[in-house]
N, C-alpha and C positions, 0 to 999 in steps of 0.2 A: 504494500500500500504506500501511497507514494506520502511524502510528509513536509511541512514546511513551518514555519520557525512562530514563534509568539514573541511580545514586545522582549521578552528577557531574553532571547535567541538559544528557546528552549523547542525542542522538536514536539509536533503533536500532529495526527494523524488526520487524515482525510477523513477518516471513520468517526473520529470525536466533531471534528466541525459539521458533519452530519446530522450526531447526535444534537448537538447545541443548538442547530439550527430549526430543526426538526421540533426540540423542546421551546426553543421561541417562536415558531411558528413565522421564521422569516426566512432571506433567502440569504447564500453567500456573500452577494455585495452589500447585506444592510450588515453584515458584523465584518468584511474584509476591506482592509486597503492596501493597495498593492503601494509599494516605496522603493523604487529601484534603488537597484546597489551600484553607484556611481565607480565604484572600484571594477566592475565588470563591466564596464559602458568603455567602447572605442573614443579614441579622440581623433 
């Protein structure tokens, strides 16, 4: 399962954002925001 990081750059699963989302009856973009990682961006 694929996984991606929370504010403290702790891993958590695709499965739990499911869950959470699921339990608030919303979608991924009302609890997600994407923040590029300017360290991985070409210049």
């Amino acid at each position: 399962m694929e996984k991606t990081y929370l504010s403290k750059k702790e891993y958590v699963s695709m499965g739990v954002l499911v869950k959470v989302c699921t339990a608030l009856g919303v979608n991924f973009k009302d609890i997600i925001e994407l923040v590029p990682n300017m360290a991985n961006e070409r210049e």
